[in-house]
C-alpha positions, 0 to 999 in steps of 0.5 A, a space after each residue: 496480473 492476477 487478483 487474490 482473493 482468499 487464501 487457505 490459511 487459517 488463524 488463531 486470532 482475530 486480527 484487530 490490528 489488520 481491521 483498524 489499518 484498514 477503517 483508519 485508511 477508509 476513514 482518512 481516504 473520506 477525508 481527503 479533499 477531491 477524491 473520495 467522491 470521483 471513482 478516478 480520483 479526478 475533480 474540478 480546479 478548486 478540489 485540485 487545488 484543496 488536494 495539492 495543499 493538502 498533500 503537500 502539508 501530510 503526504 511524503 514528499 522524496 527531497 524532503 526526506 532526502 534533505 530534511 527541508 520543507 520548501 518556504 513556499 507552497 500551494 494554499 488550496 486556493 484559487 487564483 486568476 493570473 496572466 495565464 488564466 485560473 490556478 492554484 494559489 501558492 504562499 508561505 506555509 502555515 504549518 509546521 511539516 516533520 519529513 520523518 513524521 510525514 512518512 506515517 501519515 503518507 501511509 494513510 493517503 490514497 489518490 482513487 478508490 481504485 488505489 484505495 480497494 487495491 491495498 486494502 484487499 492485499 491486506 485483508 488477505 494476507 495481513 491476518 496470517 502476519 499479525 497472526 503469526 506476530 502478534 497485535 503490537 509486534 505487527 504492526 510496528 512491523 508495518 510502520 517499519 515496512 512503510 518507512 523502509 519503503 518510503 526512504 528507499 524510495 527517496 533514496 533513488 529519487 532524491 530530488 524528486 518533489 512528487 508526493 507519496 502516498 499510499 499504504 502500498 510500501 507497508 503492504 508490500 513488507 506484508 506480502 514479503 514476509 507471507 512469502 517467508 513464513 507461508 510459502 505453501 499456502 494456498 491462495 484463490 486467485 483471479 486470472 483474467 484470460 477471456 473471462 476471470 478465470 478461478 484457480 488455487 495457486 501457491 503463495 510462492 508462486 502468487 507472491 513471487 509472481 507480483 514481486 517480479 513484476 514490480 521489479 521489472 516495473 521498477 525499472 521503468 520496462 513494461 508499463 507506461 506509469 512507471 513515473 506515477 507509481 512508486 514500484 521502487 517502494 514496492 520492491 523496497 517493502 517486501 524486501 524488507 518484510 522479507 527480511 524482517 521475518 526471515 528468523 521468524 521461519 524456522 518457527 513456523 510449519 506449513 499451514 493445515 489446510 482444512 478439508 472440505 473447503 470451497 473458496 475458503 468456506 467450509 462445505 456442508 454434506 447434504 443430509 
């Protein structure tokens, strides 16, 4: 797996719209019970039991969507002392859940830092170039729409699932897509773990087009021991879409400039 870490592709505008999605997940991860202080995402029983309600009331849950029903019972956040020892506390809900409106708000959740620092460095580096190309409010209706195609085509093929899904991955991966389309020639500093981290200036085709096939095999439960954690399909699904969403864009869109003199996306100074 290789880990970008800038590309050569400048911009006309500053992206404020890739800047707030990425303060408005930082802010709601800060927020979210039972993570933000673990670099695992792990807690003891009683922030489990906070998290596991809280998801349940905001995070987008495959049965749900699927069956626009919300269960009549559901975790409470508290603790509780049975037969078999302590756990989680269920009961009738008191709030109102909108399956629709849970696909938004499930964008914006994240279980660890490490899923959390992963989603943002995609976005901040491809993200900017998008809204660039698109446009403030264009983009990101462009990146909800990714996030809701990811998200149903992922309850689609797991309809019966009651597993929460969270996280910003199904938006980004629309993101990613439509970089292939428009950019495919960028170039873009990777990261290659071979011994050492390796630095190398690769193609965005081959960047991207490389992290898309290995979601597809992961997708199809080969190759990883977490196929069921994490949500491949969605993945697939997102940059599908993002690919499709800007293909009319294409012809429209010439090659990036690739400034000279540029080291790891800074310029070089001559010495004097």
């Amino acid at each position: 797996m290789v880990i970008p870490v800038h590309d050569v592709n400048p911009i006309r505008r500053t992206p404020y719209v890739t800047y707030v999605l990425i303060a408005a997940n930082f802010l709601v991860f800060l927020r979210t019970p039972g993570v933000a202080g673990s670099v695992a995402g792990e807690s003891g029983l009683a922030q489990l039991c906070h998290l596991q309600a809280f998801l349940d009331q905001w995070a987008a849950v495959p049965r749900e969507l699927i069956h626009h029903q919300t269960p009549t019972i559901v975790p409470t956040g508290d603790v509780g002392v049975g037969p078999q020892g302590p756990g989680c506390l269920v009961g009738p809900p008191d709030y109102d859940k909108s399956p629709p409106l849970s696909v938004f708000t499930a964008m914006f959740l994240h279980g660890s830092w490490l899923h959390l620092l992963g989603n943002m460095l995609f976005l901040l580096i491809f993200g900017n170039n998008i809204e660039d190309r698109l446009g403030h409010l264009r983009y990101l209706l462009f990146y909800v729409a990714c996030g809701y195609a990811a998200a149903y085509g992922f309850a689609v093929v797991n309809a019966d699932s009651a597993d929460p899904l969270i996280g910003a991955s199904g938006a980004i991966a629309g993101v990613l897509g439509a970089y292939l389309v428009l950019y495919p020639k960028a170039r873009v500093w990777v990261l290659v773990p071979f011994l050492i981290f390796l630095p190398l200036r690769l193609p965005a085709w081959l960047v991207l087009g490389f992290w898309f096939a290995l979601q597809a095999v992961y997708s199809s439960g080969q190759g990883v021991s977490d196929a069921g954690t994490v949500a491949y399909v969605a993945h697939v699904v997102g940059f599908v879409a993002g690919m499709l969403i800007a293909w009319p864009l294409r012809p429209g869109t010439p090659p990036p400039p690739e400034p000279r003199g540029m080291l790891w996306g800074r310029r070089a100074h001559p010495r004097r």
